[in-house]
C-alpha positions in Angstrom: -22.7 14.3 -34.9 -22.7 12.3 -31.9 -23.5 7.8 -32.5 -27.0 7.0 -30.2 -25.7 4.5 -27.8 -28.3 2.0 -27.0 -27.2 0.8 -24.0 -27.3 -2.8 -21.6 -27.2 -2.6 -18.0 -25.3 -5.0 -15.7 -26.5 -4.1 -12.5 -28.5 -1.5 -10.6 -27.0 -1.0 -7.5 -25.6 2.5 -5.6 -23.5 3.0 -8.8 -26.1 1.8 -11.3 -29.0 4.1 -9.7 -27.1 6.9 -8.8 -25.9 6.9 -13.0 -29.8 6.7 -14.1 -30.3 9.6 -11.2 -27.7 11.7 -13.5 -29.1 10.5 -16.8 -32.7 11.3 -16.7 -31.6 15.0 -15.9 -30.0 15.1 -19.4 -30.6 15.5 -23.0 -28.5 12.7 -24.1 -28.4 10.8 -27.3 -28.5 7.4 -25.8 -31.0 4.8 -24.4 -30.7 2.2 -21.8 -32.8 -1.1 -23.1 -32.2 -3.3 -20.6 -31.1 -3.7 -17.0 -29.6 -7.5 -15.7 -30.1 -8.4 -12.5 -28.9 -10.8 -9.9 -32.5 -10.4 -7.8 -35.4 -10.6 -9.7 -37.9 -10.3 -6.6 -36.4 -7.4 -5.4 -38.7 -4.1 -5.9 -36.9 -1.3 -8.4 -37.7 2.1 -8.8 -38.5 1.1 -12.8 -40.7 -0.5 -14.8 -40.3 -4.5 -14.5 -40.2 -5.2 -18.0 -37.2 -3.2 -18.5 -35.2 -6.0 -16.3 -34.3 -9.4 -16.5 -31.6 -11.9 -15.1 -30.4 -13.5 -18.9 -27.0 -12.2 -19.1 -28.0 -13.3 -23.1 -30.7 -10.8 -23.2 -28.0 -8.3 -23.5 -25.1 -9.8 -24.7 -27.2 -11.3 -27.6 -29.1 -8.6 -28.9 -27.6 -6.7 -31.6 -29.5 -3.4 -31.2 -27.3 -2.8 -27.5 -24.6 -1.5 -29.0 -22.9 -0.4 -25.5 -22.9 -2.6 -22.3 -22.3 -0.8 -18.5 -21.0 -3.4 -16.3 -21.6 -2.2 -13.0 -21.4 -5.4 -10.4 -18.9 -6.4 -7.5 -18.2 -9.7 -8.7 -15.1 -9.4 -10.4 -14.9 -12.5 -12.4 -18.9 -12.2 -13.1 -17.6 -8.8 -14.6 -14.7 -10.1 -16.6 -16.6 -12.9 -18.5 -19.3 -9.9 -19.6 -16.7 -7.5 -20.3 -14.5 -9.8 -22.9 -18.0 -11.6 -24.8 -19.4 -8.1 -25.0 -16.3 -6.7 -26.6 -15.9 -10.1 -28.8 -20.0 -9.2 -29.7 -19.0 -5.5 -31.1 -20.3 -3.6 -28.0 -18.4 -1.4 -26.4 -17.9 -1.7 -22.4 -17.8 0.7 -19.7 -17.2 -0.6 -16.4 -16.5 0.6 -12.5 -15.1 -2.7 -11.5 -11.7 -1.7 -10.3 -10.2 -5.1 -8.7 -11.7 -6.9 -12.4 -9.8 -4.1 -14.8 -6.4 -4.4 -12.7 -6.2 -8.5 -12.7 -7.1 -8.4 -16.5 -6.4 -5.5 -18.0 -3.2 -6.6 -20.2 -5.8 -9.3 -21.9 -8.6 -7.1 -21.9 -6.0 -4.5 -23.4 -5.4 -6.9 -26.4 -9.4 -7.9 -26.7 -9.9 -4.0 -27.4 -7.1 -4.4 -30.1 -8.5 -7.0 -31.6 -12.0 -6.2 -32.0 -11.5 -2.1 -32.2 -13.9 -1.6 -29.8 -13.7 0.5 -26.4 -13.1 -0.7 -22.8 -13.7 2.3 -20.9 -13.3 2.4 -17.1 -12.7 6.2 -14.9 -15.3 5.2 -12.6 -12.7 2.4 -11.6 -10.2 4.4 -10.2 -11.1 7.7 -7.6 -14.7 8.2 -8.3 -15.2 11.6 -9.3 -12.0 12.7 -9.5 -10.9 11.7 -13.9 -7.3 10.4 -13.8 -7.5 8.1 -15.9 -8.3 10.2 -18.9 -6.0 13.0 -17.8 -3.1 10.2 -17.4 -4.0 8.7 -20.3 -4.4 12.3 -22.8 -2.8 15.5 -20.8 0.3 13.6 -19.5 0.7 11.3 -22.6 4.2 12.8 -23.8 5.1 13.7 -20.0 7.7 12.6 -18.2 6.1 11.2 -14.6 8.1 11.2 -11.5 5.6 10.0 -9.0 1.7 9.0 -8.8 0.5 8.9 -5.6 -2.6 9.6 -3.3 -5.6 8.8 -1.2 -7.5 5.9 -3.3 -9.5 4.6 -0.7 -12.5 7.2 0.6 -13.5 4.1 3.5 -10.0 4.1 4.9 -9.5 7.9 4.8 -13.0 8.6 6.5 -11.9 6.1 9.0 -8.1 7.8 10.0 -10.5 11.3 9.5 -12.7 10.3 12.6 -9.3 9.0 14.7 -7.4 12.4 14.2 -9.6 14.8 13.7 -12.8 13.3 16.2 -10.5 11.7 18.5 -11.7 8.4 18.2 -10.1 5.1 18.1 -10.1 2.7 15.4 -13.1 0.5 16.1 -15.4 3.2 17.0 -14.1 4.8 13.5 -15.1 1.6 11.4 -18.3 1.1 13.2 -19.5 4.4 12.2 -17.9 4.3 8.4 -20.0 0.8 8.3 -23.3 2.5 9.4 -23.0 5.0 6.9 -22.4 2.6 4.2 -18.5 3.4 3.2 -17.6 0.6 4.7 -18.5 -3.1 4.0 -19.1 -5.6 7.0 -16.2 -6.8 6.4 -14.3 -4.3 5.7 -10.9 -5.6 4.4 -10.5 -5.1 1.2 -10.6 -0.9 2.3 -8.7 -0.9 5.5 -6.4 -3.8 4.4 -5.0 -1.6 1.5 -5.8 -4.1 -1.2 -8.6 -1.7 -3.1 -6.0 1.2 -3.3 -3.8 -1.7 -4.7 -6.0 -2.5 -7.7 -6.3 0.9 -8.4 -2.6 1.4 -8.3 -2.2 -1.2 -10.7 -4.5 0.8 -13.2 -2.8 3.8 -12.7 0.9 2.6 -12.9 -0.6 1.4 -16.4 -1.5 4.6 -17.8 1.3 6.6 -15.8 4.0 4.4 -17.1 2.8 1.8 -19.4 3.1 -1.1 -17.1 1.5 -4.2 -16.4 1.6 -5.1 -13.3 -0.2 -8.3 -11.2 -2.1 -6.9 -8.4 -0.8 -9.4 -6.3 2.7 -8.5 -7.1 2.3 -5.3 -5.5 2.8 -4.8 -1.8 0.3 -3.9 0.9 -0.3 -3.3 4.3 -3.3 -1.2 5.2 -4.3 0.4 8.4 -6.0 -2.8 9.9 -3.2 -3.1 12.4 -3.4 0.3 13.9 -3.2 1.1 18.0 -3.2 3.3 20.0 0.3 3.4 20.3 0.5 4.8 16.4 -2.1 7.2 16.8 -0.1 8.6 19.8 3.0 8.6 18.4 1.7 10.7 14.8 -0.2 13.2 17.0 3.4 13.8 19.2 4.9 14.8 16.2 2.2 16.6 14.5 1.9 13.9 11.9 -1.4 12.4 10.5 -1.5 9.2 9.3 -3.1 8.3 5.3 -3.1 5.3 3.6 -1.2 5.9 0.3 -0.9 3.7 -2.8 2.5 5.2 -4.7 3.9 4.6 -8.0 7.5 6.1 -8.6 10.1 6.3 -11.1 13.7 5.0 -9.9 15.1 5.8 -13.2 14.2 5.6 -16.5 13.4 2.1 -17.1 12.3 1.0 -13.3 9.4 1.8 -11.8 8.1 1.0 -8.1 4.9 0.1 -6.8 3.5 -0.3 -3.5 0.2 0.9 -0.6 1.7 1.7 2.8 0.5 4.0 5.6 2.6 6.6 5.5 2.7 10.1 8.2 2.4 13.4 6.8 3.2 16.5 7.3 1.4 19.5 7.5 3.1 21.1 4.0 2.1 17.2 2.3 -1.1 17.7 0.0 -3.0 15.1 1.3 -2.8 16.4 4.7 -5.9 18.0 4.6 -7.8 15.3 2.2 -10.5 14.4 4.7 -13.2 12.2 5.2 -14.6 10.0 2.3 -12.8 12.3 -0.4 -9.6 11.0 -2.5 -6.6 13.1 -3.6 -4.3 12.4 -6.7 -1.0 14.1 -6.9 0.8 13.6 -9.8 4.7 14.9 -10.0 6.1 15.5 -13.7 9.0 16.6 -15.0 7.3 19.6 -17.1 4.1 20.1 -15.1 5.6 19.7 -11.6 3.3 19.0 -8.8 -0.6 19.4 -9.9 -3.3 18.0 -7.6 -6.7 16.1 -8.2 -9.1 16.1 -5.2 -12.8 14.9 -5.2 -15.2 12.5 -4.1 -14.1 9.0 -4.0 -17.5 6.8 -3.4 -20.8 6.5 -3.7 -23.0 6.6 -6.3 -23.3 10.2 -7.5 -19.9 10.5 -7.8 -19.0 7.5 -9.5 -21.6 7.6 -11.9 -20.6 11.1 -13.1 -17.5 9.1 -13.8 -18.9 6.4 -15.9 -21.3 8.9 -17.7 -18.6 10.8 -18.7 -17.2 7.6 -20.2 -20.4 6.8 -22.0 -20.4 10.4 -23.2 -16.8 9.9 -24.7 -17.6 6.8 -26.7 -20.3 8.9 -29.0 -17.5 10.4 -30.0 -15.5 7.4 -30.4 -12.8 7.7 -28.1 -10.6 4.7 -26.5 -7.9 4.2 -24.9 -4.7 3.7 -27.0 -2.3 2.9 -23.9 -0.1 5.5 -25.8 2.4 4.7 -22.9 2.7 1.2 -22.9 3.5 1.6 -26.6 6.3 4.0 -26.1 7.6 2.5 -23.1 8.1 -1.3 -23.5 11.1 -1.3 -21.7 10.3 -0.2 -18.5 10.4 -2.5 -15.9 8.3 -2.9 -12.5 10.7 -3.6 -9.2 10.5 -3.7 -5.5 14.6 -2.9 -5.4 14.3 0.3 -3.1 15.0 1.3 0.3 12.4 3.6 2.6 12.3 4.4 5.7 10.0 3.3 8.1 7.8 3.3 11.7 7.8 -0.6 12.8 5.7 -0.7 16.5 6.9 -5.0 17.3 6.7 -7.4 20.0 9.8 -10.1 18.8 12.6 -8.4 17.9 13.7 -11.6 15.7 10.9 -9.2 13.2 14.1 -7.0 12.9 16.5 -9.7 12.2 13.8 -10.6 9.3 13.7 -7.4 7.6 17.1 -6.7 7.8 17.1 -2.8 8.6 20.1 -1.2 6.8 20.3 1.6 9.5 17.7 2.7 12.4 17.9 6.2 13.4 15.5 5.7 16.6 14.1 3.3 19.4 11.6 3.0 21.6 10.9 0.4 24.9 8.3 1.1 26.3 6.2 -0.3 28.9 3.4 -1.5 27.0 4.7 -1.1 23.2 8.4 -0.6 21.3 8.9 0.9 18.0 11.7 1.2 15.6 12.3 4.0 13.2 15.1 3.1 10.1 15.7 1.9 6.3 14.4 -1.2 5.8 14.4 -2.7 1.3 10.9 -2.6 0.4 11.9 -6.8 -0.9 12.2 -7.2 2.5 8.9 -6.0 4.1 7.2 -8.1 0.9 9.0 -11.3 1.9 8.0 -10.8 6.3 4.6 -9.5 4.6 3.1 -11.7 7.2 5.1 -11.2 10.3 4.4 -7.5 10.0 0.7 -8.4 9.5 -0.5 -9.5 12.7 -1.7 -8.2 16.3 0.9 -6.1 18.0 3.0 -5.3 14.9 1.8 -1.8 12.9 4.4 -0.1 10.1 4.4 3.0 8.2 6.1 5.1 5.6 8.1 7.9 6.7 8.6 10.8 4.8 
């Protein structure tokens, strides 16, 4: 028989109300108690008395034996997570850029207390990785993780190639309908696909990783000159966070815009969705696609985390266990699209061959194999107006 969860609320946002939306429709053995708040003035759709702002109100009571954390500010989030788990509650949470810059400590909180720190809603929306990297591929060998993590940036490069519109237009329209923030970096600047990487890379290979030791370049940079130059060759252009084995104690990690092909997967991943395609040695190629935002489809993900811990499930980071030994590194060559201005930006990056060139009138480009060490060092070189590079397959 399943535990009754009696549950504390931290925050009722698009996540928050789209999960009571899906909650109210079931039959579930669980009870939310009490909803904390940032705005107390602000009209809800609830009864007031079921809300307060005393993060204590939860944290405190020893009937709440589950806490949802459910706000954007990460280190808000971190300091609820870690007293809830130290006060025997178990935590679910959606805060993806919280779980990847603490996870290896929030990892060892969970050990210590034998509670649960559960968190699919973290990483894809919809679309259950986590659990699937975590259970289905525990004894499997992984080649590659890798994907569309980032529905904002993908509706965004959707509208360019498949509406003909230009960047700004693109972002102007993804910020009216809400999948993108005013400002918008964290999507379009690859760093949310990061922190999601980082999560992933954990349960894919047992790693902990900093987010901010992972490279990335996003699509912020973009021109015309890109666009043009994908479309000429039948390319489209995705932003792709990619965790690879080199061998079998070194993993890479790293979020670059990449072109692809027709025949690639995540060709046809359009619009606000997300695609995970994981290649293992047993399995092969299998592919996860799904909603990657918005409330519906992230709550799904945290009810079916809430769901789990009736039954008492965790993680046990069965891979990290096993695989102590491997090793994160940024020792591996790719090749590359680099549109410049200076061409001292080659000198920098050091390009072990280049295969093509480009001068023209109002843009050059380079195409060649450049060490991704080298793109992390001249990170901010490349990241500036005139300069745009991308993967190539």
């Amino acid at each position: 028989m399943s535990e009754k969860l009696t549950i504390g609320m931290f925050g009722f946002g698009v996540v928050g109300q789209g999960l009571y939306d899906i909650i109210k429709t079931k039959d579930l053995n669980l009870e939310i108690k009490k909803f904390v708040i940032k705005n107390e003035n602000k009209e809800r759709s609830l009864p007031a008395h079921l809300f307060t702002t005393d993060a204590n109100a939860v944290l405190n009571d020893p009937e709440i034996n589950t806490v949802l954390e459910l706000i954007d500010d990460a280190d808000a989030a971190f300091e609820i997570t870690q007293r809830a788990l130290r006060a025997g509650k178990n935590v679910v949470s959606a805060n993806k850029k919280m779980i990847a810059t603490h996870l290896e400590e929030l990892a060892n909180i969970q050990q210590e207390t034998g509670k649960a720190l559960l968190y699919e809603g973290a990483v894809c929306g919809s679309i259950p990785i986590i659990r699937n990297l975590e259970e289905y591929y525990d004894n499997e060998l992984l080649h590659s993780v890798s994907g569309i993590f980032n529905g904002s940036s993908n509706y965004i490069l959707s509208k360019i190639f498949n509406e003909n519109q230009d960047y700004d237009s693109a972002l102007k329209k993804a910020q009216e309908l809400g999948f993108a923030e005013t400002d918008p970096t964290l999507d379009v600047g690859g760093f949310d696909p990061k922190y999601k990487l980082a999560i992933v890379a954990n349960h894919a290979y047992g790693i902990y990783v900093k987010p901010e030791d992972i490279l990335n370049l996003g699509i912020d940079k973009l021109g015309l000159a890109d666009i043009t130059y994908a479309r000429e060759k039948n390319y489209k252009i995705k932003l792709i966070p990619l965790a690879k084995e080199l061998s079998e104690d070194e993993v890479v990690l790293y979020v670059l815009p990449k072109f692809v092909t027709k025949d690639n997967l995540l060709y046809g991943v359009e619009n606000e969705n997300n695609g995970v395609v994981v290649k293992a040695a047993f399995a092969d190629e299998q592919f996860f696609f799904g909603k990657g935002a918005g409330g519906h489809p992230t709550g799904s993900a945290v009810l079916s985390d809430i769901t789990a811990l009736r039954y008492g499930y965790r993680y046990e980071f069965k891979k990290h266990l096993k695989s102590q030994q491997v090793k994160y590194t940024t020792d591996y060559e790719i090749t590359v699209y680099l549109r410049y201005e200076d061409e001292s930006v080659l000198e920098a990056l050091n390009f072990d061959s280049i295969s093509e060139r480009f001068y023209g009138v109002d843009f050059k480009y380079v195409i060649g194999k450049v060490n991704l060490q080298n793109i992390i060092k001249n990170r901010e070189l490349i990241h500036r107006d005139g300069y745009f590079l991308a993967e190539l397959a």
